[in-house]
N, C-alpha and C positions, 0 to 999 in steps of 0.2 A: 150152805144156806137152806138146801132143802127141807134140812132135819127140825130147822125151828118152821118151816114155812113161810108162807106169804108174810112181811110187814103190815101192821094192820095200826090206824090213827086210834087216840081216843072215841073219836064216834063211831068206827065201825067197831071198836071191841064191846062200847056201850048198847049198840045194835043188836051182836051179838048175843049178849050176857041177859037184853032185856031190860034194860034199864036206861037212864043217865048218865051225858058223859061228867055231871058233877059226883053222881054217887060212883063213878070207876075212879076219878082221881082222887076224894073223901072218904068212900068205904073201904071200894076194893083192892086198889093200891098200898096201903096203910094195912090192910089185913093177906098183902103176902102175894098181891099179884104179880106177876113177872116181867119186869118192863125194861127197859134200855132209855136213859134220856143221855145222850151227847154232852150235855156241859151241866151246871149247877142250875143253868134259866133255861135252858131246851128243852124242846116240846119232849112229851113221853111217846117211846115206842114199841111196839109188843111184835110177839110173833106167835103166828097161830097157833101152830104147835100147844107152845107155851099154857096159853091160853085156855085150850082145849084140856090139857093135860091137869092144870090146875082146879077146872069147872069138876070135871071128874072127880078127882082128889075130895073136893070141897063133898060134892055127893055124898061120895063114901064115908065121911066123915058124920055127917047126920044120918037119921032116920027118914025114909021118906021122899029121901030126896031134896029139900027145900031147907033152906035155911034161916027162919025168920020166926 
């Protein structure tokens, strides 16, 4: 477990990221977020790691840093 990190809910990744826990289930979820949900109705769950490792990704991917 270490390797993904701490569990982290949708509010604290939406905390994280800076935004909405609608625009983390709407946007970013849907564009390749990394998340674990337990059954077809369970809550979604992430792992920091993950997380981190995708925000980075995303960076590099643009100029500037920012995506929008």
């Amino acid at each position: 477990m270490q390797q993904l990190g701490d569990a982290m809910t949708i509010k604290q990744v939406a905390k994280f990221v800076g935004c909405s826990s609608w625009t983390v289930r709407n946007k970013l979820v849907p564009a390749g977020l990394p998340h674990f949900r337990s059954s077809p109705s369970g809550k979604l769950t992430f792992f920091h790691e993950q997380v981190v490792a995708w925000v980075l990704a995303r960076q590099n991917q643009t100029k500037g840093g920012t995506n929008r």
